[in-house]
C-alpha positions in Angstrom: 0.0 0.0 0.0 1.4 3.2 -0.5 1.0 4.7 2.7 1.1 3.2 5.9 -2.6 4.3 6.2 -3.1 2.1 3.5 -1.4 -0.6 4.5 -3.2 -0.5 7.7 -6.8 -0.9 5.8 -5.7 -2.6 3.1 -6.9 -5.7 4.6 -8.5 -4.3 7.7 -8.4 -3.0 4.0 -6.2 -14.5 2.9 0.7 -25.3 1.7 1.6 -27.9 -0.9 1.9 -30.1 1.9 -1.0 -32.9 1.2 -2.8 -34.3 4.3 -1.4 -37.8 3.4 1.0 -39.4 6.1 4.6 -38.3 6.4 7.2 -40.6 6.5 7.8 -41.4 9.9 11.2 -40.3 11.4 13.3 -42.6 13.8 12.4 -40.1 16.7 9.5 -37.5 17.3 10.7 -34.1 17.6 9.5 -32.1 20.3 6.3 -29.8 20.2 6.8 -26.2 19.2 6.0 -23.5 21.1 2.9 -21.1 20.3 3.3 -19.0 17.8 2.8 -15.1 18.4 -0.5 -15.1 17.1 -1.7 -17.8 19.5 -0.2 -16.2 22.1 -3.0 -13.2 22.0 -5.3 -16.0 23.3 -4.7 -15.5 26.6 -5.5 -11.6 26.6 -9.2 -10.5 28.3 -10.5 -9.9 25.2 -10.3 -12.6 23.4 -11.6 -14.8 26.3 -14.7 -12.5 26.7 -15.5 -13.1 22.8 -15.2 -16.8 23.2 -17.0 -16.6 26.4 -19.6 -14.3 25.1 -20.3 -16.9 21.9 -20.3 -19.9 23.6 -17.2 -21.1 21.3 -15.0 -21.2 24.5 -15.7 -25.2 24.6 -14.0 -25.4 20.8 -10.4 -25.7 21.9 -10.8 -28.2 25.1 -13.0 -30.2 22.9 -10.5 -31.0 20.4 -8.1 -31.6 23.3 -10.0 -34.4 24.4 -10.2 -36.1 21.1 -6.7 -35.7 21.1 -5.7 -37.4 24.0 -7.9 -40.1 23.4 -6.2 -40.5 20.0 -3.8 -43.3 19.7 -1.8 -43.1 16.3 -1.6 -40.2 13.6 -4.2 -41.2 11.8 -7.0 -41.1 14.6 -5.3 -37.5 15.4 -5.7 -36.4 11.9 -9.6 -38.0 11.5 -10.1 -36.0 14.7 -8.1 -32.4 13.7 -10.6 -32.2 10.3 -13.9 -33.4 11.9 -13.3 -30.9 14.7 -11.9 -28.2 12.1 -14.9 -28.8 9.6 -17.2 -28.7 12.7 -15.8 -25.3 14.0 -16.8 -24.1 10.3 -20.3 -25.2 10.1 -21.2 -24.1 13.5 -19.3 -20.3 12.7 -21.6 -20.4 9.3 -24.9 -21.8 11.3 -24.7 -18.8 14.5 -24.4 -16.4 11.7 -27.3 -17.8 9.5 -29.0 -17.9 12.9 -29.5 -21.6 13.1 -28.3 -23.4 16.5 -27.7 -21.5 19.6 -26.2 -18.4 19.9 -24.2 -19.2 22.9 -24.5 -15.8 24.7 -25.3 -12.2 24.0 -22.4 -11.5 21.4 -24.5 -10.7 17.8 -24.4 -13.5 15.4 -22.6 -11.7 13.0 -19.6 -11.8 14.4 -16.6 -13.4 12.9 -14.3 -13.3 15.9 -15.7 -15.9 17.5 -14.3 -18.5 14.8 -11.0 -16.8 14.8 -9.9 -17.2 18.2 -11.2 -20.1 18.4 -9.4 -21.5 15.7 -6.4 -20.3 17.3 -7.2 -22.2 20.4 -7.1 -25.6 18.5 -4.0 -24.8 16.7 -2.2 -23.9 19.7 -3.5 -27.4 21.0 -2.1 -29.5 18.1 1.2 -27.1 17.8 1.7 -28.0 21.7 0.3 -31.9 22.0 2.8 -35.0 22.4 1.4 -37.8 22.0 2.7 -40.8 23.7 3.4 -42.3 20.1 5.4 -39.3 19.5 5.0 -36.8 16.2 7.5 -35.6 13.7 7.6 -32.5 12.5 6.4 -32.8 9.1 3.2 -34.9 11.0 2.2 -32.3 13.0 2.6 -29.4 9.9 -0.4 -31.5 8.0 -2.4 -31.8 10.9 -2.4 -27.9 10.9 -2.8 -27.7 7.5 -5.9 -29.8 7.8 -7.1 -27.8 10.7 -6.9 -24.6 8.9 -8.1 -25.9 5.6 -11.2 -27.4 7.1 -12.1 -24.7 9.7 -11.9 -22.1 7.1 -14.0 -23.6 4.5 -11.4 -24.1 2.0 -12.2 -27.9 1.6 -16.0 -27.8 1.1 -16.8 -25.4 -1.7 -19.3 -27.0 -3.6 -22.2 -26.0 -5.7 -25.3 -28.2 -6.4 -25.7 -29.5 -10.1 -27.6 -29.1 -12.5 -28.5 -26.2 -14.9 -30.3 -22.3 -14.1 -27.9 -21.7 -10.9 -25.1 -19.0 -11.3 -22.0 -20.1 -9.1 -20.4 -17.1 -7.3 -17.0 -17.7 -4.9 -16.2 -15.2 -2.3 -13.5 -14.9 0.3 -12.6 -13.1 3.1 -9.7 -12.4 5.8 -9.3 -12.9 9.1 -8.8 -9.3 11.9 -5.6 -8.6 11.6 -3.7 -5.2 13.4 -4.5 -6.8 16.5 -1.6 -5.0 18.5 -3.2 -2.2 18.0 -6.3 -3.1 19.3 -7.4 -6.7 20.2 -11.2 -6.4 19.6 -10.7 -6.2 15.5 -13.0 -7.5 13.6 -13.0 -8.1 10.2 -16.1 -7.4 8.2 -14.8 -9.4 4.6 -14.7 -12.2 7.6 -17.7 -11.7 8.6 -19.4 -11.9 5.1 -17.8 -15.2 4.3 -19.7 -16.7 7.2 -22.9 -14.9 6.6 -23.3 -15.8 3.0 -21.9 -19.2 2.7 -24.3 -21.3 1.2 -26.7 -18.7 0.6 -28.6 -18.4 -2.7 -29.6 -14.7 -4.0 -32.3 -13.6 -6.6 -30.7 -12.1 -9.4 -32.7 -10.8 -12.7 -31.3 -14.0 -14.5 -32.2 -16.0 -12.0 -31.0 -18.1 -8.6 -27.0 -17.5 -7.7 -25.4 -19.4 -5.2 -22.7 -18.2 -3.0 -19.7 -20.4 -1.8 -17.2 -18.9 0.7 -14.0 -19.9 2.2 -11.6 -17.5 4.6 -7.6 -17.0 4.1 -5.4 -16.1 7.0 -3.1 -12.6 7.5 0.2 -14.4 7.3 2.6 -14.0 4.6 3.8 -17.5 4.5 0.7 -18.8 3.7 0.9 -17.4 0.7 3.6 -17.7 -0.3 3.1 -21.6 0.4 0.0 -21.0 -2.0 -2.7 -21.2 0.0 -4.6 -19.6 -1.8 -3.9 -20.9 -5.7 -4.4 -24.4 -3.9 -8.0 -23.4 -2.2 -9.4 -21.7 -5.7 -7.8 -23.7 -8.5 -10.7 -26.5 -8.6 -13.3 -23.8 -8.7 -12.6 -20.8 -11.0 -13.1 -22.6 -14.2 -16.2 -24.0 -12.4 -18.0 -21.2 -11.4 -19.6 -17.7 -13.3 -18.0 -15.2 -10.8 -15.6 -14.6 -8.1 -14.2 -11.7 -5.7 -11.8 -11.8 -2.7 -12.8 -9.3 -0.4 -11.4 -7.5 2.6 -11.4 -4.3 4.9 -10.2 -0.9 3.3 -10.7 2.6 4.1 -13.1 4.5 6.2 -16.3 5.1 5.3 -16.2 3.1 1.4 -16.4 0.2 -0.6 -13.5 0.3 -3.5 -13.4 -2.0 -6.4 -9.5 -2.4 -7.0 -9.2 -1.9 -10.7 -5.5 -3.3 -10.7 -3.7 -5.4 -8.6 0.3 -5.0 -8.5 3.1 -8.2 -8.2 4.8 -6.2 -4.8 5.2 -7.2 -0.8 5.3 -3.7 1.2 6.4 -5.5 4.3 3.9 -4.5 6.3 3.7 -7.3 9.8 1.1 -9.8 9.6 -0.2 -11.6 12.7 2.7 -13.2 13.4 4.4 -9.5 13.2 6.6 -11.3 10.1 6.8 -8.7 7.5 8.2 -9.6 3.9 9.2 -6.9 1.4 9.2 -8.4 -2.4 8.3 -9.4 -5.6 5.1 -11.5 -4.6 6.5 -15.1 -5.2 4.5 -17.3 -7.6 4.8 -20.6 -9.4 6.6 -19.5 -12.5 7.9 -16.1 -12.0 9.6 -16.1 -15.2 6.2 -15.5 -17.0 4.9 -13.4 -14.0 3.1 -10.1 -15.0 4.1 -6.6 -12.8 -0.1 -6.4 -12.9 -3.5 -7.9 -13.5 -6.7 -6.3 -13.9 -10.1 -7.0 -12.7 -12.9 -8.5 -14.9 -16.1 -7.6 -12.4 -18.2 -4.7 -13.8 -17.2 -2.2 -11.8 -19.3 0.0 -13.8 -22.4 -1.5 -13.2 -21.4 -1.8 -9.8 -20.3 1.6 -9.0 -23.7 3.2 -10.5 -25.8 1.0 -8.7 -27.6 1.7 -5.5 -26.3 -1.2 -3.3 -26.5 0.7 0.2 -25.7 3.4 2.9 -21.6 3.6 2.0 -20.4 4.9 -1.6 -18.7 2.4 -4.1 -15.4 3.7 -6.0 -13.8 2.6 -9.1 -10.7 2.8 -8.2 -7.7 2.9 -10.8 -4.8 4.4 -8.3 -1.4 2.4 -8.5 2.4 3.0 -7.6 5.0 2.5 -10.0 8.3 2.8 -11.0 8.1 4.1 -14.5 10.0 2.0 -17.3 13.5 3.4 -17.0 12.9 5.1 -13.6 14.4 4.1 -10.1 11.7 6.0 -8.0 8.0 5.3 -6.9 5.3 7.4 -8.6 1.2 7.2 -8.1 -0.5 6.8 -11.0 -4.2 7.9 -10.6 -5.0 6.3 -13.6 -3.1 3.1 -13.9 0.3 1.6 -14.3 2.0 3.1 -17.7 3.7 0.2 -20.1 6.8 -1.3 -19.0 6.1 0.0 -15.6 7.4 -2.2 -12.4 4.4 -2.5 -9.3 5.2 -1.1 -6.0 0.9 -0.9 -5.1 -1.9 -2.2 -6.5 -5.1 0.4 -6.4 -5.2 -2.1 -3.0 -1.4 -1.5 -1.2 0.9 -3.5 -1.2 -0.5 -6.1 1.5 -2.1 -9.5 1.4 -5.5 -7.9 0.0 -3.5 -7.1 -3.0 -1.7 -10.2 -2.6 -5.0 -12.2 -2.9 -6.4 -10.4 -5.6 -3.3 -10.4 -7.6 -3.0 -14.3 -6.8 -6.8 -14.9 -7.8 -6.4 -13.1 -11.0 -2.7 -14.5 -12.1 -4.8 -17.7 -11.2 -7.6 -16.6 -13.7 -5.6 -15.5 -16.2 -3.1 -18.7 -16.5 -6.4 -21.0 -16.5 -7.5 -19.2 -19.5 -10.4 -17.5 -18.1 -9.7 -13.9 -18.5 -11.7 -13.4 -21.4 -15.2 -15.3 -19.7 -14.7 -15.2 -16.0 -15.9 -11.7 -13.9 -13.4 -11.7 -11.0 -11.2 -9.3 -8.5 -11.3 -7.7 -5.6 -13.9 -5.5 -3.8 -12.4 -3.6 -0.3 -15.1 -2.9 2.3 -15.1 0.0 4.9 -13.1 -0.3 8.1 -15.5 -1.4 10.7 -15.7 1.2 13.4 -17.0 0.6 16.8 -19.3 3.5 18.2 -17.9 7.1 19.4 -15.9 6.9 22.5 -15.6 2.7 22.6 -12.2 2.1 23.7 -12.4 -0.7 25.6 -15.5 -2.8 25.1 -16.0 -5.6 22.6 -19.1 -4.6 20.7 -21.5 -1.9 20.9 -24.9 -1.2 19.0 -22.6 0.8 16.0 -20.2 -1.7 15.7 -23.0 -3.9 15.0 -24.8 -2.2 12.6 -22.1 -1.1 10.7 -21.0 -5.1 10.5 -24.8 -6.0 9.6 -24.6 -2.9 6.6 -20.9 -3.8 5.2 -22.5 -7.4 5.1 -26.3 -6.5 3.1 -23.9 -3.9 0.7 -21.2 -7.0 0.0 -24.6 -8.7 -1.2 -25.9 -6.6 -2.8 -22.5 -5.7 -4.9 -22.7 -9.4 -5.9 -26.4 -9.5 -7.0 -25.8 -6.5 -9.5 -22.2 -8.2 -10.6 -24.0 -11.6 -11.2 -27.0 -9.8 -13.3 -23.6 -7.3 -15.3 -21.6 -10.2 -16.1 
C-alpha cells in the first residue's frame, strides 16, 4: 500500500503439503512453542468473545479427542472433523441456526477466529505418547486450517439455471493495535456461505471460504491451492477485505509487490510476490467484475469507487510514482489500487490464477475492499456496541448486494 494508512486498511483494508502421512522419522521431535499469534489468546479480550459466543468449549474439545487418539491417523480424522465442525457451527450462529451461545450478535466473525487459534495452539503444543514428527504435525495444521476455514467444502449443487459465485474473506488482523478487531470481509464469508440470492437472470449461489493474514501462507499458496478446482467452475468470483473508512472500492489493478507491512505473526516480507513461474509473472493484473455497473448502482448506505490508483516505477525510472489512472507500459508495481499487503496479494494471486487458466476473457473476478469497521464514538475498551453492530450488519447487506448486480452485469 502506499502509505502506511493504507497498508493498515488494506486488509482491515487470505501449503503444498498434502494431508497424506509423512514418512515417519526414527524419533518424534518435540512440540513447538505457540506461535505469536496464539499467544494473543490468553489476553481479556479474546476470552470474553469466546465466552460471550459460547465457542470457549471449541479448543478443550478438540483436546479431548486428542488425548484419546492413539496413532496419527486417529489425530488427523479427529483435527478435520473438529476443524470442519468449528466451520459449520461459525456459518450456522451467523445464519442464525443453532444456539447463539450468549449475547455477542451473530454476525460476528471473531468468534471463529480465536477459536481456531485455540485448536491450533493445542495441536502445535500436543505430544502424543506415540510421539510426532515435524512434518506430521505441519499436515495436521494444515488440515485444521483448511477445514475450519471452509477451503475444503466449496461445492455447488448441479444441474442447470444456478449461477456459481465464490467469495472470500480475511481474518482481523492489526490486532496490536487493538485486540477487539473485527473483520467485516470475515464476517461476510460466514454470513453468505451457502446462501442463494435472486438475481434478474435468475437463482445464484454463493460459496465462501476465509484466508489467514500471514505472509507464509501465501507464499506456500494457499490460496492458488484453495481456488484452483473452482474458478473454471463457477460464473463469478471476488476476494474481499477491509479498506478505508467510510467506502467500498473495487481495485481496478492489482500490482506483483510485498510492502512488508507485519502480519499476525508481526513477520513482515518486502518483495516481488513469489508465484509458481515467476519467469512469466506479470508486474499487474486487472479485474474483470463490472465495476461500472457496480459503482452506478444503488447497493447501500456507504459509496462504491472505481478505483484505478497504482504506484510504479516508470520504465527506466528508479523512483515510486502514483499513477491515478493506472500503471504506464513497462512499468514495475510497488501498489496495486489495493497496497501493497495481502489484500492485494490475494487479488493479484486470484487473477494471475484466472488469467493462466484461460479464463480472463469469460470469467468476472477481482477484488472488492469494504469499509473499516468502526466501533461507536468513545468505545475504547469494550468488545461490541450497537454501531459496531450495525455497521457489520450494513458492510455485510452492501457486500450482497455488490454481488447481486455483478451476477445480473456479467
Amino acid at each position: 500500500m502506499n502509505s502506511l494508512r493504507v497498508r493498515l486498511g488494506g486488509l482491515g483494508l487470505a501449503l503444498l503439503t498434502g494431508f497424506t502421512t509423512p514418512t515417519a522419522a526414527s524419533a518424534a521431535q518435540a512440540a513447538p512453542s505457540p506461535t505469536v499469534e496464539e499467544q494473543r489468546l490468553g489476553r481479556a479480550a479474546p476470552q470474553e468473545i469466546l465466552r460471550r459466543s459460547g465457542f470457549d468449549t471449541v479448543a478443550p474439545g478438540l483436546a479431548r479427542a486428542l488425548e484419546a487418539a492413539r496413532s496419527y491417523g486417529e489425530a488427523r480424522r479427529a483435527v478435520t472433523r473438529e476443524g470442519a465442525r468449528l466451520w459449520r457451527r461459525a456459518v450456522d450462529r451467523a445464519q442464525g441456526r443453532g444456539p447463539a451461545g450468549s449475547d455477542l450478535s451473530r454476525d460476528d466473525d471473531r468468534p471463529l477466529y480465536w477459536a481456531r487459534l485455540g485448536m491450533t495452539r493445542e495441536v502445535r503444543t500436543w505430544e502424543p505418547e506415540f510421539g510426532l514428527t515435524d512434518g506430521q504435525r505441519a499436515a495436521l495444521l494444515d488440515g485444521l486450517e483448511r477445514a475450519s476455514r471452509g477451503q475444503d467444502t466449496i461445492g455447488y449443487p448441479q444441474g442447470k439455471g444456478l449461477k456459481r459465485i465464490l467469495l472470500t474473506g480475511f481474518d482481523p488482523f492489526t490486532l496490536d493495535r487493538d485486540i477487539r478487531i473485527s473483520n467485516p470481509s470475515g464476517a461476510t464469508a460466514l454470513a453468505l456461505d451457502g446462501t442463494v440470492i435472486e438475481t434478474a437472470d435468475g437463482p445464484a449461489r454463493i460459496e465462501t471460504a476465509v484466508f489467514p493474514v500471514r505472509w507464509q501462507d501465501f507464499a506456500d499458496r494457499t490460496v492458488e491451492r484453495a481456488l484452483r478446482p473452482h474458478l473454471p467452475k463457477v460464473d463469478l468470483f471476488t476476494t474481499v477485505s477491509q479498506g478505508r473508512v467510510g467506502r467500498f472500492d473495487i481495485e481496478r489493478t492489482n500490482g506483483a509487490w510485498r510492502g512488508g507491512f507485519e502480519d499476525n505473526d508481526n513477520v513482515g516480507r518486502t518483495g516481488t510476490v513469489p508465484v509458481s513461474d515467476p519467469a512469466s509473472q506479470p508486474q499487474w493484473t486487472t479485474t474483470t467484475l463490472p465495476y461500472a455497473a457496480i459503482t452506478a448502482a444503488q447497493t447501500g448506505r456507504f459509496p462504491v469507487y472505481d478505483n484505478t490508483s497504482v504506484t510504479e516505477i516508470p520504465a527506466g525510472g528508479t523512483e515510486p510514482v502514483v499513477r491515478p489512472d493506472g500503471p504506464t507500459p513497462g512499468s514495475t508495481a510497488r501498489a496495486g489500487g489495493g497496497g501493497d499487503y495481502l489484500s492485494n496479494e490475494i487479488a493479484y494471486r486470484a487473477t494471475l490464477l484466472r488469467d493462466r487458466l484461460g479464463l480472463h476473457g469469460t470469467l468476472p473476478g477481482g477484488h472488492v475492499h469494504t469499509p473499516v469497521l468502526q466501533f461507536g464514538a468513545g468505545n475504547t475498551t469494550e468488545v461490541t456496541d450497537p454501531e459496531f453492530v450495525r455497521n457489520r450488519l450494513d458492510i455485510i447487506a452492501q457486500v450482497r448486494a455488490i454481488l447481486r448486480v455483478a451476477a445480473e452485469a456479467s
